[in-house]
DOPA-141195 format. One line per 5 residues: number of its first residue (from 1); their letters; for each residue x, y, z of N, C-alpha, C. Coordinates in pm, whole numbers, plus 50000, padded with zeros to 5 digits. Example, Ala and Ser with C-alpha at 12.3 -4.5 7.8 and 13.67 -1.06 7.14 Angstrom:
2
1 = AS = 51319/49431/50780/51230/49550/50780/51320/49670/50780 ~ 51285/49775/50708/51367/49894/50714/51290/50003/50787 $
// end
This chain:
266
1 = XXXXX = 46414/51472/52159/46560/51462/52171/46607/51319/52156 ~ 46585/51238/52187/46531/51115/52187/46567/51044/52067 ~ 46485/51085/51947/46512/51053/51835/46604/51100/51765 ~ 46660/51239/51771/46746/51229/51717/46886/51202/51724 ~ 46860/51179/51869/46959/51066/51953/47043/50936/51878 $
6 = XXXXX = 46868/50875/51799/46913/50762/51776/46953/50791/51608 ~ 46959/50907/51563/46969/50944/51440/47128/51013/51401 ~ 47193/50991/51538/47287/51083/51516/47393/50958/51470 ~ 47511/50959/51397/47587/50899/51353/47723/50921/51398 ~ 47828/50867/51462/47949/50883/51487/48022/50865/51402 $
11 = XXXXX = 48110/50951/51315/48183/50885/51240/48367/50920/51226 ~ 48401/50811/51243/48543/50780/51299/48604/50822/51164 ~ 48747/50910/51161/48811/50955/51079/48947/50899/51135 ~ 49012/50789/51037/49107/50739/51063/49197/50776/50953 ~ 49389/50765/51018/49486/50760/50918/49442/50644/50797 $
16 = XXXXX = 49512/50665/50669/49494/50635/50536/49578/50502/50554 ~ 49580/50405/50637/49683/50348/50652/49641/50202/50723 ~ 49683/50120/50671/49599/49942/50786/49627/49962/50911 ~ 49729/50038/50951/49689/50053/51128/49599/50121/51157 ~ 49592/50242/51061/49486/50360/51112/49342/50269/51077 $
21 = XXXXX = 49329/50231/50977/49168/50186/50933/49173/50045/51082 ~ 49236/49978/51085/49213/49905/51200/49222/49962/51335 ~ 49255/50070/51359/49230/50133/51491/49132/50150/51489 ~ 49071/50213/51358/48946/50257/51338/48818/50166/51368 ~ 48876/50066/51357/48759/49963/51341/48774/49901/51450 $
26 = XXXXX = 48851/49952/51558/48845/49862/51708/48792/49984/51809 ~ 48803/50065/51732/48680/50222/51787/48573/50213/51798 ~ 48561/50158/51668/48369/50165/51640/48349/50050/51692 ~ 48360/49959/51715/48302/49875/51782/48332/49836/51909 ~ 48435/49980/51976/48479/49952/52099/48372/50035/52197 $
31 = XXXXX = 48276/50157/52038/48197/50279/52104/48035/50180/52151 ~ 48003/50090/52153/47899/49992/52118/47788/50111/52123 ~ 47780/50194/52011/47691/50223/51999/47589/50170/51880 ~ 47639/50043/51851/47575/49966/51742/47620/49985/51608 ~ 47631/49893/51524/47693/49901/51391/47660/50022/51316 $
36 = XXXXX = 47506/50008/51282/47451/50112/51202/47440/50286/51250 ~ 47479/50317/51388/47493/50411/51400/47641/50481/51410 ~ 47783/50396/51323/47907/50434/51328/47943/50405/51197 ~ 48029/50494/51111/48093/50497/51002/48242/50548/51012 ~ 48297/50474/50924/48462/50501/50886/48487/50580/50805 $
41 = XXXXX = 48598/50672/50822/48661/50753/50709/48805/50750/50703 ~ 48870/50782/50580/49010/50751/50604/49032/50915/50621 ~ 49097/51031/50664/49126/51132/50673/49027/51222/50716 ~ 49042/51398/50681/48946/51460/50747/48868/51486/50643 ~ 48774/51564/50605/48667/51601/50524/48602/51753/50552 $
46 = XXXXX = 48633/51833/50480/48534/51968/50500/48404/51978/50503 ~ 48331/51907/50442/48224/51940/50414/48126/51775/50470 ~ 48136/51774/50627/48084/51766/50703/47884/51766/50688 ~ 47857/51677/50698/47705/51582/50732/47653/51620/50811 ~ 47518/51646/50822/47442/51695/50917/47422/51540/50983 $
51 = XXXXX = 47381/51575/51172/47345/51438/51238/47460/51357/51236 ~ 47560/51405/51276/47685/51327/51217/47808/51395/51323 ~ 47866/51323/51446/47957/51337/51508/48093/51311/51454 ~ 48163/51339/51428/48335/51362/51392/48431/51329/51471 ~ 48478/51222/51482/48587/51192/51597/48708/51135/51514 $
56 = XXXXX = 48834/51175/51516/48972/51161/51469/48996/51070/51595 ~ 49074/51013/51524/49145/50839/51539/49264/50857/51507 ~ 49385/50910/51617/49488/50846/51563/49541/50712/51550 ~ 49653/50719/51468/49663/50511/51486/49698/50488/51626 ~ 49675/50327/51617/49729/50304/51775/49808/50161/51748 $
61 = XXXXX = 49868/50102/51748/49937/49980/51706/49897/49886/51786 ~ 49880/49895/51908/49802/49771/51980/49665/49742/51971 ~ 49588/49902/51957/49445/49843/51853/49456/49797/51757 ~ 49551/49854/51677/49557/49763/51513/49605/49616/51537 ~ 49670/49583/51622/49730/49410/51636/49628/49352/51684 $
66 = XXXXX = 49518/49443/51810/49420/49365/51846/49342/49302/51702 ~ 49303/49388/51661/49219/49376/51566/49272/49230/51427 ~ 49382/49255/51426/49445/49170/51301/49481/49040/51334 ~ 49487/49067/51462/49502/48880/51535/49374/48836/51507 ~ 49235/48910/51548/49102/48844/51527/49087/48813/51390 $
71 = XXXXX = 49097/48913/51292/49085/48889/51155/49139/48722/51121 ~ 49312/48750/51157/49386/48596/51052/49286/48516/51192 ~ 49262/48504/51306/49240/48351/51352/49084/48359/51318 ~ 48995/48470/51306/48827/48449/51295/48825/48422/51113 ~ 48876/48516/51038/48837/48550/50906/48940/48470/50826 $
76 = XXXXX = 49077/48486/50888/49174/48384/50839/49253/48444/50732 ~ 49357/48413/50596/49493/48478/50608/49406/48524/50487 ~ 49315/48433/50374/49285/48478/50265/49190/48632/50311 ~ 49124/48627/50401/49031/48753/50425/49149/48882/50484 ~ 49271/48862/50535/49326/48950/50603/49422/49025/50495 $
81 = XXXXX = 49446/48944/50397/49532/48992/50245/49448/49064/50141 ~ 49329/49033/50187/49234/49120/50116/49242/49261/50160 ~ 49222/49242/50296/49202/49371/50387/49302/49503/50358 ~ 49431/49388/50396/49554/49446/50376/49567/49532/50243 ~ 49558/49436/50153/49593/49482/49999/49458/49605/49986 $
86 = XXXXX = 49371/49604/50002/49279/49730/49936/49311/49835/50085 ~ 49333/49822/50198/49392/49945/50242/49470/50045/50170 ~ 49538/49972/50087/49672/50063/50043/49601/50142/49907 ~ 49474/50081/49862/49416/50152/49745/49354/50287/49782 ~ 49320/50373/49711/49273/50537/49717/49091/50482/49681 $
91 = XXXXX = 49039/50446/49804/48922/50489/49792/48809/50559/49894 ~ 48691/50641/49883/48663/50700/49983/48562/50599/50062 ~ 48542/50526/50040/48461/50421/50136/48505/50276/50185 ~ 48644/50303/50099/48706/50132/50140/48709/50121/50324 ~ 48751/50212/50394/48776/50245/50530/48633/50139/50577 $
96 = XXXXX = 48525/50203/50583/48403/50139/50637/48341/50011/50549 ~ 48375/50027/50441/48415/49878/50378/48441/49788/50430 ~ 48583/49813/50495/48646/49648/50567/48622/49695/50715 ~ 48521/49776/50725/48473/49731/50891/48345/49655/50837 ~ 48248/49678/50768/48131/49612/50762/48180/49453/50713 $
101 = XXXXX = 48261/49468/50635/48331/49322/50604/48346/49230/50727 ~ 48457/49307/50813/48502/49228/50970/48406/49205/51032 ~ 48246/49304/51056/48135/49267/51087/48070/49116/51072 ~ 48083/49190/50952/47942/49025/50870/48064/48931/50879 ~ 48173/48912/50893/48247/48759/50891/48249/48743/51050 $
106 = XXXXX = 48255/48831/51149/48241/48769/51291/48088/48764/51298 ~ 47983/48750/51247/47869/48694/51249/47823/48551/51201 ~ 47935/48481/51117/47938/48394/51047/47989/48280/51134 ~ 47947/48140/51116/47952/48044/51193/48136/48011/51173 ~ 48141/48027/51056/48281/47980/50976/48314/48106/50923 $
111 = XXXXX = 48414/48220/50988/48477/48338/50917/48486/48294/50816 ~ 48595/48224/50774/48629/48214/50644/48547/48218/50532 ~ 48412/48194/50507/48355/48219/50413/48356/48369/50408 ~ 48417/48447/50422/48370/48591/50439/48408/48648/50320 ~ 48552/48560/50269/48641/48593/50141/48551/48584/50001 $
116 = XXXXX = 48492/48497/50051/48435/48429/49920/48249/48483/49899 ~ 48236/48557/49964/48063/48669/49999/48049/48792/49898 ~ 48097/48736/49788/48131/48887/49695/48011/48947/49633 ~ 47864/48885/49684/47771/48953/49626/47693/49027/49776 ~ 47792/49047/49883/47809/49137/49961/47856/49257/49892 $
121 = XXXXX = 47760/49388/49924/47873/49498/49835/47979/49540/49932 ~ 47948/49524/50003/48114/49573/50109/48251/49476/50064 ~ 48201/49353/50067/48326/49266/50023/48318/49273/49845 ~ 48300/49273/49809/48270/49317/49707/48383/49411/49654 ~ 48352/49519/49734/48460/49669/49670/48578/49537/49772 $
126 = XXXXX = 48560/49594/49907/48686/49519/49922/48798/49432/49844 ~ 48734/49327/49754/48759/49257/49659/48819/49308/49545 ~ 48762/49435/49473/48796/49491/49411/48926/49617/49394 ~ 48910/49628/49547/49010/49725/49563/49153/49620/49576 ~ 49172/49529/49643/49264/49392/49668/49319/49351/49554 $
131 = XXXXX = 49227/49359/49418/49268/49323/49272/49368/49387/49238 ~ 49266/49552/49279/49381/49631/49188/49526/49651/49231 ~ 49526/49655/49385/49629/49691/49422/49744/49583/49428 ~ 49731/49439/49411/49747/49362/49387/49829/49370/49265 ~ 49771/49422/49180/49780/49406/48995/49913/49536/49031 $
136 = XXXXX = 49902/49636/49091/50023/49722/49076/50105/49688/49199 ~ 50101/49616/49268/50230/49565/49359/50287/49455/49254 ~ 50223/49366/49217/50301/49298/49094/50420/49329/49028 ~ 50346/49449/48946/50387/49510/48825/50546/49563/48905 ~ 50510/49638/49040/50624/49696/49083/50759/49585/49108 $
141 = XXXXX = 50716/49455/49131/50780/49357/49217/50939/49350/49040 ~ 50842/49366/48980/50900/49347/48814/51019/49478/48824 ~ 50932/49597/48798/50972/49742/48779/51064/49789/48854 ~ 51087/49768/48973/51201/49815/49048/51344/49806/49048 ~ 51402/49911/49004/51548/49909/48976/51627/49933/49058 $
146 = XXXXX = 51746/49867/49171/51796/49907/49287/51921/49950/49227 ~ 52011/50045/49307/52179/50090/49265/52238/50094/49358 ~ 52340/50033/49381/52401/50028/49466/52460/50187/49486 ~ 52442/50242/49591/52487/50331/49663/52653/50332/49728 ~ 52706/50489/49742/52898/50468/49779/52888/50412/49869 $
151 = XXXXX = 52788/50387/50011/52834/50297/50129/52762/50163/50123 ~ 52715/50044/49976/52692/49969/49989/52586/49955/49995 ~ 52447/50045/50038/52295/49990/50000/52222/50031/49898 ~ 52193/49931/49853/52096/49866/49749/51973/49989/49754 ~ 51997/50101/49667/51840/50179/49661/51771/50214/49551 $
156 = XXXXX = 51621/50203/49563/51514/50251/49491/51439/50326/49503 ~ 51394/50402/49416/51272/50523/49395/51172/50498/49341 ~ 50997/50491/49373/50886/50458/49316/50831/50613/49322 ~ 50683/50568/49214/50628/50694/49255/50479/50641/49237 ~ 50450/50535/49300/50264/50458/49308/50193/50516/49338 $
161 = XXXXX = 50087/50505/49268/49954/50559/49272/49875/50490/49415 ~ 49952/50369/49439/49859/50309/49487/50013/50279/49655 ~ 49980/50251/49772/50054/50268/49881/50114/50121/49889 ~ 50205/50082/49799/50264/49914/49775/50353/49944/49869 ~ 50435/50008/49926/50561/49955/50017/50543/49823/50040 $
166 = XXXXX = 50441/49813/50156/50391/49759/50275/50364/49594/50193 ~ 50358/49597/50092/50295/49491/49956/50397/49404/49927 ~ 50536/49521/49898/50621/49440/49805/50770/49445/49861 ~ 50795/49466/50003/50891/49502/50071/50887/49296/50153 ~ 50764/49271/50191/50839/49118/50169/50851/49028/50045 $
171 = XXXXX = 50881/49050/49930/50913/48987/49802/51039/49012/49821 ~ 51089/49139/49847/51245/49124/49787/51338/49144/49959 ~ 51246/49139/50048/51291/49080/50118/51346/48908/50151 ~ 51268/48859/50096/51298/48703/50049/51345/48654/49960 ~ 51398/48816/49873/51467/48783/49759/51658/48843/49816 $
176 = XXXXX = 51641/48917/49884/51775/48980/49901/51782/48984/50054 ~ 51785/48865/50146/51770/48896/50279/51936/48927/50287 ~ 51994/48919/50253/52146/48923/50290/52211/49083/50252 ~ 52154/49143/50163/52150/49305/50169/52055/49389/50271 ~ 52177/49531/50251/52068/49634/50336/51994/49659/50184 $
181 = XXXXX = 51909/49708/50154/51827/49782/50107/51729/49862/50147 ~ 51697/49946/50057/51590/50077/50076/51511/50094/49946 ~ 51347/50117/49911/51262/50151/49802/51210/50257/49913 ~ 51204/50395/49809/51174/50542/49883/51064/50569/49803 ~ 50925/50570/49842/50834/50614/49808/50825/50778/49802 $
186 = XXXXX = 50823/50839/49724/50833/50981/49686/50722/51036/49719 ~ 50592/50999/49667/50518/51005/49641/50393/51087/49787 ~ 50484/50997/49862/50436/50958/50019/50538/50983/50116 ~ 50654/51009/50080/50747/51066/50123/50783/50961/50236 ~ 50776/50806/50216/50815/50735/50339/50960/50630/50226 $
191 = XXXXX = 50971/50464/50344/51085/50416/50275/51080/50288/50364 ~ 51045/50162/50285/51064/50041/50302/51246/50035/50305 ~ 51282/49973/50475/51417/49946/50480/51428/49830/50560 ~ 51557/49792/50459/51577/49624/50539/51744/49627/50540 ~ 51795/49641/50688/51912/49586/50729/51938/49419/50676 $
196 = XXXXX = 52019/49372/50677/52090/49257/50622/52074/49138/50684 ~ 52044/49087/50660/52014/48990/50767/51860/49003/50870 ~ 51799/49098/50846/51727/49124/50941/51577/49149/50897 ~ 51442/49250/50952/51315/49225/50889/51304/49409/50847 ~ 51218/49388/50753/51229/49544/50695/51105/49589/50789 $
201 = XXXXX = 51098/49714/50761/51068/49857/50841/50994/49926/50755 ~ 50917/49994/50771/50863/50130/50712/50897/50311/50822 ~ 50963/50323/50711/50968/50495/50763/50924/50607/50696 ~ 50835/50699/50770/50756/50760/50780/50799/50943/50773 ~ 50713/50967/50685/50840/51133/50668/50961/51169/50647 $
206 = XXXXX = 50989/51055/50544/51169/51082/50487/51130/51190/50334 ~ 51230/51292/50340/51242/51405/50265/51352/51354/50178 ~ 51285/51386/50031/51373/51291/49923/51491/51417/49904 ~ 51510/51524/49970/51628/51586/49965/51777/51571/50013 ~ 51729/51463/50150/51824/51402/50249/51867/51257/50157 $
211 = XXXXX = 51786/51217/50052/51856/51067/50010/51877/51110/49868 ~ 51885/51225/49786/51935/51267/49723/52112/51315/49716 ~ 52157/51343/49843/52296/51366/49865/52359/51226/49866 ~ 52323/51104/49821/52385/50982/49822/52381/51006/49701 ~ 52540/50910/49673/52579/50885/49525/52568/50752/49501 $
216 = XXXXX = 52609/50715/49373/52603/50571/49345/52763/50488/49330 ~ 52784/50337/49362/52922/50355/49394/52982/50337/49219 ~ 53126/50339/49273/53207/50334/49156/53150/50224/49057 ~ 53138/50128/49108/53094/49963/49025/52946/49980/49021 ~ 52845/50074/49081/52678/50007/49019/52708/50164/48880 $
221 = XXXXX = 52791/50247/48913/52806/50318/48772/52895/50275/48622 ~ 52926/50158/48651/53012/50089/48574/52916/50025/48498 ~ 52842/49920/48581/52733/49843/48524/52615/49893/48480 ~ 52610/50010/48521/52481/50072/48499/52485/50111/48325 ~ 52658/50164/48316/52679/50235/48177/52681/50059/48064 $
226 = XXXXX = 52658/49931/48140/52716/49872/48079/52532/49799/48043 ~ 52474/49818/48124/52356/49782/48133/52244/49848/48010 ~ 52303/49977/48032/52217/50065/47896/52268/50037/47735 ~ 52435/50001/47740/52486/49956/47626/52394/49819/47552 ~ 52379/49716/47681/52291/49567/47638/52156/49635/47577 $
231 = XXXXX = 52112/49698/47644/51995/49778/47613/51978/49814/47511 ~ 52027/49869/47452/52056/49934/47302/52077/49848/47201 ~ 52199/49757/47250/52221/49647/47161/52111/49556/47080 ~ 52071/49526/47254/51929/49414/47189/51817/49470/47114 ~ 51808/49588/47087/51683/49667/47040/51725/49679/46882 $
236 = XXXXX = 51616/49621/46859/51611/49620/46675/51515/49704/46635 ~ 51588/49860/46558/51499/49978/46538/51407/49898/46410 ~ 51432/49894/46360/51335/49802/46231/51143/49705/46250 ~ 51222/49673/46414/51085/49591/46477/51055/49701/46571 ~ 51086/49781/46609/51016/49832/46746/50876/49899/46724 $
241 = XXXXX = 50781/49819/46819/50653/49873/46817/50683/49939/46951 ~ 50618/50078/46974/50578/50165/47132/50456/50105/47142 ~ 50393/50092/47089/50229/50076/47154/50233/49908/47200 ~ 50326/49833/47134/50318/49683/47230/50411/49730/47331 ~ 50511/49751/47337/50597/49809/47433/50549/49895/47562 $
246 = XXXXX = 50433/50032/47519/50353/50011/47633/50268/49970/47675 ~ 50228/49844/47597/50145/49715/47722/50184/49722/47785 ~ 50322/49614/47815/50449/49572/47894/50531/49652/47952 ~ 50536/49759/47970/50577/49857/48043/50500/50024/47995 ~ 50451/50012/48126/50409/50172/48078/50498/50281/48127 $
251 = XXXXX = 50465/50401/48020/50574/50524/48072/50590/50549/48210 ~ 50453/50502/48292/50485/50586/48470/50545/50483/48567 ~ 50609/50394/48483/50716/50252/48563/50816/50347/48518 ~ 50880/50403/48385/51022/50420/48410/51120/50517/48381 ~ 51035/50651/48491/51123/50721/48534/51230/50719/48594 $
256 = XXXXX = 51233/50598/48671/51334/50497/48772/51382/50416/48721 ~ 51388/50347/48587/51467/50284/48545/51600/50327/48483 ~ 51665/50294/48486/51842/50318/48434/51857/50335/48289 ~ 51766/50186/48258/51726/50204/48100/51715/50306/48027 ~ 51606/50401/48069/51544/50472/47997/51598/50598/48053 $
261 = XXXXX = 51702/50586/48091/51761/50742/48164/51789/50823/48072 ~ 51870/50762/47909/51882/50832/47819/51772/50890/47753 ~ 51659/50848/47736/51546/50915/47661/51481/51015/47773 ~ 51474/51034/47877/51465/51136/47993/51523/51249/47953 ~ 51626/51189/47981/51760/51375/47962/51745/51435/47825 $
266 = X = 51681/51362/47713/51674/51422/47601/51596/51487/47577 $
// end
C-alpha cells in the first residue's frame, strides 16, 4: 500500500484563467506533497488516469495575489508577463508549465534568470505560448474598432482565439483614460470595461443579447457612413492585391470592422 502511496498523483484542475492557474499553483504547493507527485490542469477532463487523484480548484483571488506578489518580487516583471501572456493561450499543459516554471525560478539564487532558461522545456513552452499570444494581442491593439454608442460609450466586439482582454484592456486604457469604454469578447462571453477616469474591469458572463439592444449614436453613424466613403475612395481597383492585403489584415480581424461591413451584407 505503501508504494502505491507514493505512486499516486494529485492532480489539481484549475479555471482556464491566471487566477485560476495561480490558485492552482498555491494548491500544489500548499498540498506539500512534493513537486513530482502534483500536476496542473486547466478544466475538467473525462478520461481520467489511473493512480491519479482529481481535485477542482476554484479560483480564489487572494491565492492568486499570494502567488503573483512572489512571482514580480522572486521571478520579477519580465517572468510574470510571460506567465500572464501564455495563460491566456489554449494549451493543455501550459497550466503545469508555469507551475514547474515558478518552481525551478524559486530554486534559483537570482529568480530572474528564470526568463531567460529556455532550454528548460517548461519555460520553454511557456515562452512560446507568451509569443504567440503576444503576437495576437498586438494585432488586436491595431484591429479594434470602437462606436460610439446612444448613451456615449465607446464599444467593441472581438472574437480571439486566444483570451487578450486581460492583454490589451491596459493599452487603450492609457490610450482613452478619459472615456467609458467596453471590448465584449463574444467568444467567451465576458467584457473589458473602463469607466472614465477610472481602472478597467473584467466581466464575466455577459450575454451578447443584452449589448445587442444598444444602438449607435446619431454622430458615430454619421462618421461611420463617412469613414467607409474614405475607404473606398483611397482604394485603387487597378492595384488591389487580396493576398498582400491578407498579410496585413486577415479575414478573422474584420468582421468588426465598419470598413468591411459592406462586403459582409453582400
Amino acid at each position: 500500500m505503501s508504494s502505491c502511496h507514493c505512486l499516486m498523483i494529485r492532480v489539481f484542475q484549475c479555471e482556464d484563467t491566471l487566477t485560476g492557474i495561480l490558485t492552482g499553483v498555491y494548491d500544489a504547493w500548499d498540498s506539500r506533497l512534493g513537486h513530482e507527485h502534483v500536476r496542473l490542469e486547466t478544466g475538467a477532463y473525462e478520461d481520467m488516469e489511473l493512480f491519479c487523484e482529481y481535485v477542482q480548484v476554484p479560483p480564489d483571488l487572494d491565492k492568486a495575489g499570494k502567488v503573483l506578489r512572489t512571482i514580480r518580487t522572486r521571478l520579477g516583471e519580465e517572468a510574470y508577463e510571460m506567465i500572464a501572456y501564455a495563460s491566456a493561450c489554449p494549451h493543455t499543459r501550459k497550466a503545469d508549465a508555469i507551475y514547474r516554471m515558478i518552481v525551478l525560478g524559486l530554486r534559483l539564487p537570482d529568480g530572474r534568470e528564470i526568463s531567460r532558461m529556455l532550454t528548460q522545456p517548461d519555460v520553454q513552452l511557456v515562452f512560446e505560448l507568451r509569443r504567440k499570444a503576444w503576437h495576437i494581442a498586438h494585432r488586436y491593439m491595431g484591429f479594434v474598432r470602437f462606436q460610439e454608442l446612444g448613451n456615449g460609450v465607446l464599444f467593441s466586439k472581438i472574437d480571439a482565439e486566444v483570451d487578450v482582454l486581460a492583454l490589451i484592456a491596459p493599452h487603450f486604457a492609457d490610450r482613452l483614460p478619459l472615456e467609458n469604454w467596453m471590448i465584449y469578447d463574444r467568444r467567451r462571453q465576458k467584457a473589458a470595461v473602463h469607466p472614465a477616469q477610472k481602472g478597467w474591469v473584467i466581466l464575466e458572463e455577459v450575454e451578447e443579447k443584452v449589448l445587442s439592444e444598444f444602438e449607435n449614436s446619431e454622430k458615430e453613424t454619421y462618421y461611420d457612413g463617412l469613414w467607409k466613403v474614405f475607404h473606398r475612395a483611397v482604394g485603387i481597383a487597378s492595384r488591389s492585391n487580396e493576398r498582400l492585403q491578407m498579410s496585413f489584415l486577415p479575414k478573422k480581424f474584420r468582421h468588426f470592422m465598419n470598413e468591411f461591413a459592406d462586403s459582409r451584407e453582400s
